[in-house]
PDB file of N, CA, C and O in Angstrom, chain B, residues numbered from 101:
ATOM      1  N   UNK B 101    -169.013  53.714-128.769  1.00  0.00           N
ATOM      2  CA  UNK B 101    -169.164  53.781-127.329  1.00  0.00           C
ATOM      3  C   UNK B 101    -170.125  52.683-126.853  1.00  0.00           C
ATOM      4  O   UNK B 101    -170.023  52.111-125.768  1.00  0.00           O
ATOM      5  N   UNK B 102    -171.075  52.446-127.783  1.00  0.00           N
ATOM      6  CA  UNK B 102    -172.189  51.679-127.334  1.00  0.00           C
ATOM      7  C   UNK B 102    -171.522  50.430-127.225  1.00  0.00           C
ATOM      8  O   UNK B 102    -171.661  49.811-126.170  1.00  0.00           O
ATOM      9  N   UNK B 103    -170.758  49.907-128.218  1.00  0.00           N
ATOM     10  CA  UNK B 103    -170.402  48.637-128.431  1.00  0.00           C
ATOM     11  C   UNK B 103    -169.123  48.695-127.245  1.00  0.00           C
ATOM     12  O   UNK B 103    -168.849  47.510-127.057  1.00  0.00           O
ATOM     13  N   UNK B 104    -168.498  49.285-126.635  1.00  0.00           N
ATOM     14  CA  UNK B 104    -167.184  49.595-125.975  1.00  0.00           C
ATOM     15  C   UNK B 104    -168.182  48.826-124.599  1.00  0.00           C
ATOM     16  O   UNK B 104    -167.783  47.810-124.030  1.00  0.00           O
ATOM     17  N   UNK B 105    -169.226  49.378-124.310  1.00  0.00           N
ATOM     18  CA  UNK B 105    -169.599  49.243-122.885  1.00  0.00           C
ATOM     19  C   UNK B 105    -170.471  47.663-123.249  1.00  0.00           C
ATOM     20  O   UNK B 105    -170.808  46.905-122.339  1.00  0.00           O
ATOM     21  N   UNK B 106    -170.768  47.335-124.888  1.00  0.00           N
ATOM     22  CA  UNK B 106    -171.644  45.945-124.464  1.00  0.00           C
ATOM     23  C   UNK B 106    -170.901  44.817-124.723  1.00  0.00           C
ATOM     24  O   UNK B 106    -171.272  43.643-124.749  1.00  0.00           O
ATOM     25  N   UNK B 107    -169.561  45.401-124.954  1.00  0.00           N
ATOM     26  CA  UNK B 107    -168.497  43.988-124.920  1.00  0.00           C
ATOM     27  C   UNK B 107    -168.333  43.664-123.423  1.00  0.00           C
ATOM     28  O   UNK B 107    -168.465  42.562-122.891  1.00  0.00           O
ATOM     29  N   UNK B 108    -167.965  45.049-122.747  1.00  0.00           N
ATOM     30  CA  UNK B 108    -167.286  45.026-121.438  1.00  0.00           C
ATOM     31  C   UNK B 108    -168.750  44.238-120.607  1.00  0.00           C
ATOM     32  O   UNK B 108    -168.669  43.127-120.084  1.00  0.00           O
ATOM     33  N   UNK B 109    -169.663  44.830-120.624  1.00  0.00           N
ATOM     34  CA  UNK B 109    -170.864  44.003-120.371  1.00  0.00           C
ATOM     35  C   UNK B 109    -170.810  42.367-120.375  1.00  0.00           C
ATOM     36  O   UNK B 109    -171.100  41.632-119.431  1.00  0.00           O
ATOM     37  N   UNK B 110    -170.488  42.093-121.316  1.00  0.00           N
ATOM     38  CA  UNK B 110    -170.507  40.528-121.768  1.00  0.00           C
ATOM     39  C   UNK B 110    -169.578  39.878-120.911  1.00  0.00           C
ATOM     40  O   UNK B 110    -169.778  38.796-120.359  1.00  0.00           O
ATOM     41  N   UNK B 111    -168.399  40.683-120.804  1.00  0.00           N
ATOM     42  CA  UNK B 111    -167.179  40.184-120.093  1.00  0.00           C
ATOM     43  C   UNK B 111    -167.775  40.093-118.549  1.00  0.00           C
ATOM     44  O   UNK B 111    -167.885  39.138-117.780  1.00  0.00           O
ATOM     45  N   UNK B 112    -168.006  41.059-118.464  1.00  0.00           N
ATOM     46  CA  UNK B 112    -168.545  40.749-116.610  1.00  0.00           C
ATOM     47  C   UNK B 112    -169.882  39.709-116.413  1.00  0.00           C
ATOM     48  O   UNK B 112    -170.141  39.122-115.362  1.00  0.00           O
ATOM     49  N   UNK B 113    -170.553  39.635-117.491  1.00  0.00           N
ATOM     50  CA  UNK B 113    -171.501  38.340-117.116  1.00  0.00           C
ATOM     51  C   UNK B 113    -171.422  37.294-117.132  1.00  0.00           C
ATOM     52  O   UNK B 113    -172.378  36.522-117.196  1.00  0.00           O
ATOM     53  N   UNK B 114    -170.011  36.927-117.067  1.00  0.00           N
ATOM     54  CA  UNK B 114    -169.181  35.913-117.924  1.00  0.00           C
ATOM     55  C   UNK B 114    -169.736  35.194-119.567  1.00  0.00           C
ATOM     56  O   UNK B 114    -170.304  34.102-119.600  1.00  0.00           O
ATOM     57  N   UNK B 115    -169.582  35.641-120.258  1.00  0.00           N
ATOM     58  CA  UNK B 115    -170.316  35.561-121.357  1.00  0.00           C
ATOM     59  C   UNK B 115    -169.638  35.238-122.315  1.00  0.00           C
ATOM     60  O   UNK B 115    -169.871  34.404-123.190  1.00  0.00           O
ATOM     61  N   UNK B 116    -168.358  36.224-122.090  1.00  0.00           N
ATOM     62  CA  UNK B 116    -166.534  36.012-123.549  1.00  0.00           C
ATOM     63  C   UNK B 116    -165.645  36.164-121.890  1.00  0.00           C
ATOM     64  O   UNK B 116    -165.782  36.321-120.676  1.00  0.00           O
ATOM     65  N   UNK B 117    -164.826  35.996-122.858  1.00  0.00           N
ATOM     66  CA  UNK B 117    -163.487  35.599-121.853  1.00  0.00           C
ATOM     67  C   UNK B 117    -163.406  37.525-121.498  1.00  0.00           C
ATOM     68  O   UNK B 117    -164.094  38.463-121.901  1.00  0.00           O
ATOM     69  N   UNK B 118    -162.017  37.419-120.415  1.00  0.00           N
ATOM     70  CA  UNK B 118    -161.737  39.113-120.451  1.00  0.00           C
ATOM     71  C   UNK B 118    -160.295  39.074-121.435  1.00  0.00           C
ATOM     72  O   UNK B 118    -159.345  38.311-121.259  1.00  0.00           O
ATOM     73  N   UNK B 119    -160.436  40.205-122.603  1.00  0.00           N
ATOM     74  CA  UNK B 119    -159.518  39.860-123.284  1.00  0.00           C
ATOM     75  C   UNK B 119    -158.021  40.354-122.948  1.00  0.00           C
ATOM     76  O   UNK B 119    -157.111  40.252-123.771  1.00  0.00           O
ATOM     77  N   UNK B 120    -157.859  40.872-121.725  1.00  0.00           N
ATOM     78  CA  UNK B 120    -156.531  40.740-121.474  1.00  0.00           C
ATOM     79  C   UNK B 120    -155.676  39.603-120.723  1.00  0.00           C
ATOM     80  O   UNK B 120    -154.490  39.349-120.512  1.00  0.00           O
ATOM     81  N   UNK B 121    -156.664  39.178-120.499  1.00  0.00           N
ATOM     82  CA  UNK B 121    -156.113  37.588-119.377  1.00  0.00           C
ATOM     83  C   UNK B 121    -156.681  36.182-120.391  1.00  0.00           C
ATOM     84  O   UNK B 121    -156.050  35.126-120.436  1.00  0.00           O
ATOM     85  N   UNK B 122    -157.682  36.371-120.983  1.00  0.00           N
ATOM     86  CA  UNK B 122    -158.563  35.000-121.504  1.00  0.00           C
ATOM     87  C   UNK B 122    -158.796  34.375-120.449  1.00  0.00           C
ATOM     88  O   UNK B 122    -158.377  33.220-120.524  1.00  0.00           O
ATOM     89  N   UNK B 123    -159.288  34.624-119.473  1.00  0.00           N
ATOM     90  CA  UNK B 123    -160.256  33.635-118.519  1.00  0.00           C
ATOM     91  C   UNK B 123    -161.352  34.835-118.520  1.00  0.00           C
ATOM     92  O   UNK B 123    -161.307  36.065-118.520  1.00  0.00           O
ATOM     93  N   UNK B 124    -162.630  33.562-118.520  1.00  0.00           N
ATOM     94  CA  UNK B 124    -163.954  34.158-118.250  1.00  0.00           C
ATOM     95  C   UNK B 124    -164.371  34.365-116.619  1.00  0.00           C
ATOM     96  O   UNK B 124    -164.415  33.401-115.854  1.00  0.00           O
ATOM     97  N   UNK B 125    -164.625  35.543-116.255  1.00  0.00           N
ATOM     98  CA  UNK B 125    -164.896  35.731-114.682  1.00  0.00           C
ATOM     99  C   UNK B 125    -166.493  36.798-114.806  1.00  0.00           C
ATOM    100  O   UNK B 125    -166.796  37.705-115.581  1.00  0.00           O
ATOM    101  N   UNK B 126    -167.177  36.198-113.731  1.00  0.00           N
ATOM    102  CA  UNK B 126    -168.326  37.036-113.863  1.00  0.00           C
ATOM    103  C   UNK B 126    -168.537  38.262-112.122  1.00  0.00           C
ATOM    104  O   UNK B 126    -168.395  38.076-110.914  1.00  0.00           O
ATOM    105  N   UNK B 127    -168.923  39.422-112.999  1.00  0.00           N
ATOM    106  CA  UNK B 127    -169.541  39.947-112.245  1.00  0.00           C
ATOM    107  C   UNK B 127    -170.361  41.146-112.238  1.00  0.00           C
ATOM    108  O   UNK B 127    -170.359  42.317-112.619  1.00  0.00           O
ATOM    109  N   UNK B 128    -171.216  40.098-111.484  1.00  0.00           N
ATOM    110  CA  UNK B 128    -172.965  40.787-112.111  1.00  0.00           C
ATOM    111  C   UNK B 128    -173.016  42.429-111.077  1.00  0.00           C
ATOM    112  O   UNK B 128    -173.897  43.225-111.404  1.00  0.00           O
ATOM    113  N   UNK B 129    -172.285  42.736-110.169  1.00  0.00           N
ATOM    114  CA  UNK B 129    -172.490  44.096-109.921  1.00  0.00           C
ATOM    115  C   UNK B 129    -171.818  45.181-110.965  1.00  0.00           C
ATOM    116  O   UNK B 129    -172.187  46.355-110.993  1.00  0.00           O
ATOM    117  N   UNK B 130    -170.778  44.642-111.828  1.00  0.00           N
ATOM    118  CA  UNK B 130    -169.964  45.424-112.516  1.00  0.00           C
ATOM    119  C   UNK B 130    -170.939  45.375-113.710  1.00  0.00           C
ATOM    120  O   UNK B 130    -171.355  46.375-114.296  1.00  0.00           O
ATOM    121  N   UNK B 131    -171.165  44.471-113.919  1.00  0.00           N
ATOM    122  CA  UNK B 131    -172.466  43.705-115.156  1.00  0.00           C
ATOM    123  C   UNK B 131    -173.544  45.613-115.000  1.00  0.00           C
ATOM    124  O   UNK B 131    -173.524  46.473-115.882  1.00  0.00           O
ATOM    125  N   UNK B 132    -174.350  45.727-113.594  1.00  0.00           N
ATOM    126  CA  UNK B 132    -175.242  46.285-113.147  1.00  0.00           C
ATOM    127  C   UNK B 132    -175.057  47.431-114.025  1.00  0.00           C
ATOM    128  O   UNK B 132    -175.726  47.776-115.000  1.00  0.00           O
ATOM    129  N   UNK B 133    -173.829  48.057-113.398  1.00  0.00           N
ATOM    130  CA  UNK B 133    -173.472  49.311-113.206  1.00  0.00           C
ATOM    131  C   UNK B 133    -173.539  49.942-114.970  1.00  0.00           C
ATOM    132  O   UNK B 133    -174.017  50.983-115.422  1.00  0.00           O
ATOM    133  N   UNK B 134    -172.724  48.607-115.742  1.00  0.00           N
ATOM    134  CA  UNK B 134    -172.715  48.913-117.145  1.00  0.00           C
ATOM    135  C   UNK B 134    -173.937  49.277-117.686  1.00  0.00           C
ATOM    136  O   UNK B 134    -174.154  50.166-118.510  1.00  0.00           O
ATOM    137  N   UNK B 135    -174.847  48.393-117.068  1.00  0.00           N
ATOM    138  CA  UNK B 135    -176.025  48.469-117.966  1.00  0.00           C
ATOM    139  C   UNK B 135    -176.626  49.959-117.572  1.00  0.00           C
ATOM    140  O   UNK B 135    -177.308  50.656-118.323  1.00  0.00           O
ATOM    141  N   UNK B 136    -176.293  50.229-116.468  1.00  0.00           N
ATOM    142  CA  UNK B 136    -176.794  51.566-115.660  1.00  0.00           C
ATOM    143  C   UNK B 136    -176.273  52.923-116.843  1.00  0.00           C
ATOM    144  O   UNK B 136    -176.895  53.916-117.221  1.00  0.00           O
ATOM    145  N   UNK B 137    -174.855  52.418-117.186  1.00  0.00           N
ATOM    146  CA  UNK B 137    -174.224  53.683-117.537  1.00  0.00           C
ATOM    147  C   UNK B 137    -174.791  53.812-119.140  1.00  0.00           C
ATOM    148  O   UNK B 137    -174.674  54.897-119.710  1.00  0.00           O
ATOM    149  N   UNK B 138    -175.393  52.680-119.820  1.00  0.00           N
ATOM    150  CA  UNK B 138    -175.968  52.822-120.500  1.00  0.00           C
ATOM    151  C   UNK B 138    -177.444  53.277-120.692  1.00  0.00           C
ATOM    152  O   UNK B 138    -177.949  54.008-121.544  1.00  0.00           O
ATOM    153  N   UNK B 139    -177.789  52.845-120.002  1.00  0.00           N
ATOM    154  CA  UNK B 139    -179.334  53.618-119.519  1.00  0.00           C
ATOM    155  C   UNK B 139    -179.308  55.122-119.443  1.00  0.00           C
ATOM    156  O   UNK B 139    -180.265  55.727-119.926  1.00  0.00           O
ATOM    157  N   UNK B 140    -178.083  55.953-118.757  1.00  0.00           N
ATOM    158  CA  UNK B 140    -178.307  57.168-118.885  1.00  0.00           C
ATOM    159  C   UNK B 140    -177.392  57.234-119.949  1.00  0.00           C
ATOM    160  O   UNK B 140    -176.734  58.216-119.607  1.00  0.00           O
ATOM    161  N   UNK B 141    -177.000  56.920-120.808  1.00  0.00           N
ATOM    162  CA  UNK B 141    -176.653  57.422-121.905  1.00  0.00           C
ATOM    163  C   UNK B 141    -177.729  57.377-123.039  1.00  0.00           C
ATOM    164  O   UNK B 141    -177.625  58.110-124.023  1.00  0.00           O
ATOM    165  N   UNK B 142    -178.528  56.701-122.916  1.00  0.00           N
ATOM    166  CA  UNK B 142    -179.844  56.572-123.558  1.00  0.00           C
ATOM    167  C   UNK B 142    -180.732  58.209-123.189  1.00  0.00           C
ATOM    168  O   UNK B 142    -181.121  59.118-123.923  1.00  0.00           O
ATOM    169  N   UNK B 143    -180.773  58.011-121.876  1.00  0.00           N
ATOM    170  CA  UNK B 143    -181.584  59.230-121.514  1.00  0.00           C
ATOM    171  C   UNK B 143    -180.864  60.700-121.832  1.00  0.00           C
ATOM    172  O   UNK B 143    -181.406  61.645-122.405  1.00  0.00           O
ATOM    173  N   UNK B 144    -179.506  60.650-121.312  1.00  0.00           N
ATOM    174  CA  UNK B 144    -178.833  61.901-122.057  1.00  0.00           C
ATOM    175  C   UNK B 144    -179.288  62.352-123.439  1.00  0.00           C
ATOM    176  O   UNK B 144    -179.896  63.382-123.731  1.00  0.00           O
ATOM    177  N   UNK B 145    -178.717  61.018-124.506  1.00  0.00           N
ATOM    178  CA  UNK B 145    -178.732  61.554-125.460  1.00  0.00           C
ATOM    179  C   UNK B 145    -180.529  61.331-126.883  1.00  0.00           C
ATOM    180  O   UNK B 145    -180.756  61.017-128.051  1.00  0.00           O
ATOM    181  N   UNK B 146    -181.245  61.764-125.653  1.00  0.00           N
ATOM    182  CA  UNK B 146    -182.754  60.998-125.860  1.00  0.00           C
ATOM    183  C   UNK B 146    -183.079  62.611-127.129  1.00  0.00           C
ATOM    184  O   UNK B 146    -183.097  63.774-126.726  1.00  0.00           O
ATOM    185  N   UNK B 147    -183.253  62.262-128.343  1.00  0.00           N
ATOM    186  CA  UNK B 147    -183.604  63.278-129.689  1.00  0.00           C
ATOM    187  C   UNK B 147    -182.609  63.571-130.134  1.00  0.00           C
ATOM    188  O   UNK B 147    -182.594  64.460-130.985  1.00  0.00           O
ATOM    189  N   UNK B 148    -181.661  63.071-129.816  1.00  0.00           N
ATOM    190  CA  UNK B 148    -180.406  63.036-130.432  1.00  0.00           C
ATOM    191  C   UNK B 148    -179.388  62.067-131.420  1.00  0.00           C
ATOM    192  O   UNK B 148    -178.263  62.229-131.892  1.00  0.00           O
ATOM    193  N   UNK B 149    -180.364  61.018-131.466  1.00  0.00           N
ATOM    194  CA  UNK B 149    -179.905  60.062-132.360  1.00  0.00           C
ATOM    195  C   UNK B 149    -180.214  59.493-133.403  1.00  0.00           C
ATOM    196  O   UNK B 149    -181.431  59.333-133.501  1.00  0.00           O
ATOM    197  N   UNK B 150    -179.725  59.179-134.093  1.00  0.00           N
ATOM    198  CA  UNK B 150    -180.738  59.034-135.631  1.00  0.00           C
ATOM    199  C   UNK B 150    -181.471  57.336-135.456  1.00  0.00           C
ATOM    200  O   UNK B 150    -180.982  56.498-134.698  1.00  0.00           O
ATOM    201  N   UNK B 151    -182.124  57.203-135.911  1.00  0.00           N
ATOM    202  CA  UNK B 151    -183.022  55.678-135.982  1.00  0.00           C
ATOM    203  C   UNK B 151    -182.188  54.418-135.735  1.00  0.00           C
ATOM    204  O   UNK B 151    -182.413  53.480-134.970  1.00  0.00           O
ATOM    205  N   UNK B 152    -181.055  54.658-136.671  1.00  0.00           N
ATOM    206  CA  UNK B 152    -180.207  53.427-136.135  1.00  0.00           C
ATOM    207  C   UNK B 152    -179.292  53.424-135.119  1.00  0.00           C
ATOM    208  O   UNK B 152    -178.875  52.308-134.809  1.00  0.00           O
ATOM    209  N   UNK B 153    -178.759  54.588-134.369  1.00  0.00           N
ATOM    210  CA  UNK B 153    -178.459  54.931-133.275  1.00  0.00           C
ATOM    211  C   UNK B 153    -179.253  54.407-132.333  1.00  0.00           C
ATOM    212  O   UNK B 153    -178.826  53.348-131.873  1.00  0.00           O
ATOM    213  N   UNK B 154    -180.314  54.813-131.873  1.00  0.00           N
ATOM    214  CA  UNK B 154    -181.333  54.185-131.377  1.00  0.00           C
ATOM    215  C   UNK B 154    -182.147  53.124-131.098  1.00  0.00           C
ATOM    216  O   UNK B 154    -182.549  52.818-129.975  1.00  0.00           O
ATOM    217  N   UNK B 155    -182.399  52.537-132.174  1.00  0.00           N
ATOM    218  CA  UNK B 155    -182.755  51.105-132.233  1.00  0.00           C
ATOM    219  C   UNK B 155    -181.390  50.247-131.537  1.00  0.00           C
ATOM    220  O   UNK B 155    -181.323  49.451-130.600  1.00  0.00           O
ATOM    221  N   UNK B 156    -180.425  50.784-132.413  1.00  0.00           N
ATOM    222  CA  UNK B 156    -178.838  49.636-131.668  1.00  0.00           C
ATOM    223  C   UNK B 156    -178.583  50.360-129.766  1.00  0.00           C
ATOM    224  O   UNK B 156    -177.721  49.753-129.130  1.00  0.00           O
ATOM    225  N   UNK B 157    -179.051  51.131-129.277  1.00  0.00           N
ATOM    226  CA  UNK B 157    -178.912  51.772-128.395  1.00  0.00           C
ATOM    227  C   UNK B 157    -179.718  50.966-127.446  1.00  0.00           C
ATOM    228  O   UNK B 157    -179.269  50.380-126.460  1.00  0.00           O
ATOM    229  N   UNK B 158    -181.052  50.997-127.871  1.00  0.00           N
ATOM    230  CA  UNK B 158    -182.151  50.254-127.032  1.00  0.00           C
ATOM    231  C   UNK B 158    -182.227  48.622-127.169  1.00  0.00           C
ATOM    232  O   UNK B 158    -182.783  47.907-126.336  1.00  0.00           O
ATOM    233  N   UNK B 159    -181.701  48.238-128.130  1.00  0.00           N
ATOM    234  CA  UNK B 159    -181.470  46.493-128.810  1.00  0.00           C
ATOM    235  C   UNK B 159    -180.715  46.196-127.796  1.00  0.00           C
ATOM    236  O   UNK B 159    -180.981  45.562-126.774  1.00  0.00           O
ATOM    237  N   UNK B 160    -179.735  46.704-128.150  1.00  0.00           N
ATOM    238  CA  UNK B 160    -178.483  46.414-126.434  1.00  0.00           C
ATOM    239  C   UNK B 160    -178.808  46.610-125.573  1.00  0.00           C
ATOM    240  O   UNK B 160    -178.093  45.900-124.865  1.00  0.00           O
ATOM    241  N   UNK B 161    -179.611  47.240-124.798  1.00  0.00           N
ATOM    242  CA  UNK B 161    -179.598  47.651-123.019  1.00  0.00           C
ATOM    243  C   UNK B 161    -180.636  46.524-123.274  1.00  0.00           C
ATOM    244  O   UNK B 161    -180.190  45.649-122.533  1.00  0.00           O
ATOM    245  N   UNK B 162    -182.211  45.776-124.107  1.00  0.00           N
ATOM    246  CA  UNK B 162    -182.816  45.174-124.046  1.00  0.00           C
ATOM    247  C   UNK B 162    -182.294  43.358-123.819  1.00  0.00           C
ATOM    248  O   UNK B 162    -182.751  42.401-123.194  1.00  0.00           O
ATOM    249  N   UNK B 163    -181.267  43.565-124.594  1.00  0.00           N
ATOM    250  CA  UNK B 163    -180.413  42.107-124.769  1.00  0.00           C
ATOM    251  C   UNK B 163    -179.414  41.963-123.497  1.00  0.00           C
ATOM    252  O   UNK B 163    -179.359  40.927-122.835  1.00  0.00           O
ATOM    253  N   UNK B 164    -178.773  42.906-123.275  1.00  0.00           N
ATOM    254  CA  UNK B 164    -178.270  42.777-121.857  1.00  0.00           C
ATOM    255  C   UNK B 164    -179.057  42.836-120.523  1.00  0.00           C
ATOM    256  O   UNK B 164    -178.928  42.085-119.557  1.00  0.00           O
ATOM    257  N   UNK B 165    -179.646  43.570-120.629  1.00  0.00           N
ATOM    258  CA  UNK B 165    -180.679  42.877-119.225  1.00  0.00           C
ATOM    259  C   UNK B 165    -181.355  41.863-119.078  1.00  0.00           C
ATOM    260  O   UNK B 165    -181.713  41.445-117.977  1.00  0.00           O
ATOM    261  N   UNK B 166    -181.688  41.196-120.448  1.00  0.00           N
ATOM    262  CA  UNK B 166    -182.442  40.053-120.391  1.00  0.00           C
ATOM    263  C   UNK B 166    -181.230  39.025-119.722  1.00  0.00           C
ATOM    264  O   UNK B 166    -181.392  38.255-118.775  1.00  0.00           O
ATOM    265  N   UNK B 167    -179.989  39.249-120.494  1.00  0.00           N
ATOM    266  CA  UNK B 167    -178.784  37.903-120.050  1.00  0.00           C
ATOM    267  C   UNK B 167    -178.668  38.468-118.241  1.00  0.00           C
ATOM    268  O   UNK B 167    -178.854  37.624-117.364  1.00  0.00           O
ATOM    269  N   UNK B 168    -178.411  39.650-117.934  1.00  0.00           N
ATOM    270  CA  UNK B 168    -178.390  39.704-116.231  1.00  0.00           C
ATOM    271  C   UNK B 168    -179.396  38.938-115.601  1.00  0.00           C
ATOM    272  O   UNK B 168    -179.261  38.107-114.703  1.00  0.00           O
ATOM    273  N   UNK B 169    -180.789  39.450-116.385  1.00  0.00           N
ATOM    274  CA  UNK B 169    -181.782  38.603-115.460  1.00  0.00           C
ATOM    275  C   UNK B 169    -181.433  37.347-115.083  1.00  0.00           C
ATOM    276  O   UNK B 169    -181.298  36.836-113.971  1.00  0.00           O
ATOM    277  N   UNK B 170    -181.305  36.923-116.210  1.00  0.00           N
ATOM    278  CA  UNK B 170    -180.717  35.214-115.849  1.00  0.00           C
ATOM    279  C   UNK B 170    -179.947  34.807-115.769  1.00  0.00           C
ATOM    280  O   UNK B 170    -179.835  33.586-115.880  1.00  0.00           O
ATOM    281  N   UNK B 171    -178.863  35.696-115.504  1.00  0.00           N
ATOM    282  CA  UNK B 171    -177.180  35.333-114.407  1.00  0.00           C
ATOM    283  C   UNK B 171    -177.629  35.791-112.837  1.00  0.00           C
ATOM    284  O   UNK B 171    -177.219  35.297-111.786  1.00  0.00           O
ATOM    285  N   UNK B 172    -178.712  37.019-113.035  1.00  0.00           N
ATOM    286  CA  UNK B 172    -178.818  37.055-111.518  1.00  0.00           C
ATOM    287  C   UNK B 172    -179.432  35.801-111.319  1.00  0.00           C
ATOM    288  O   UNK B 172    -178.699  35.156-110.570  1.00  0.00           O
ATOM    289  N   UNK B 173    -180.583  35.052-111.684  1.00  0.00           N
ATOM    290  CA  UNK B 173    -181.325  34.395-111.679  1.00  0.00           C
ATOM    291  C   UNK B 173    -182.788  34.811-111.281  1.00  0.00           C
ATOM    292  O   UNK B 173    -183.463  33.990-110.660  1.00  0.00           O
ATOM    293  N   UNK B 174    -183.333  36.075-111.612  1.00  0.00           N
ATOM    294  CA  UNK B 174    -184.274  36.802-111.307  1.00  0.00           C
ATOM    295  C   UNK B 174    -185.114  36.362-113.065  1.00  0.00           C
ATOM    296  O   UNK B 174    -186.257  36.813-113.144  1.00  0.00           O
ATOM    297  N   UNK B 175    -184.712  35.715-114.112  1.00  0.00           N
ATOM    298  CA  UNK B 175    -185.863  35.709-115.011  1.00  0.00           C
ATOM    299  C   UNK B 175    -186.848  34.341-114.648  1.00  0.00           C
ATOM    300  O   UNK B 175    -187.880  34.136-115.287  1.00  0.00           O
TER     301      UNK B 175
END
């Protein structure tokens, strides 16, 4: 699941192509929302995950917001 939402992530920041068309298109509100839906999936499933669950849980929402920052141009 994690990886389902940080591909789709990538795709909206224009980052990889979208793989049903192969053109790269960005968009950073769809970008937002992903990172959002990951955030409460973090918080949902907060004592519920084993170490490497977690670490790859928080690695990703950390690595994707850093790339929004600087597609929004807010870093």
């Amino acid at each position: 699941l994690i990886s389902m939402f940080a591909a789709a992530c990538w795709q909206q920041l224009g980052k990889i192509p979208d793989q049903t068309k192969g053109v790269i298109n960005k968009d950073l509100k769809s970008a937002q929302a992903t990172i959002d839906m990951l955030l409460m999936l973090r918080d949902k499933t907060k004592g519920n995950l084993t170490g490497t669950e977690e670490k790859l849980l928080n690695d990703t929402i950390t690595t994707l917001q850093k790339v929004y920052a600087e597609e929004a141009g807010d870093y």
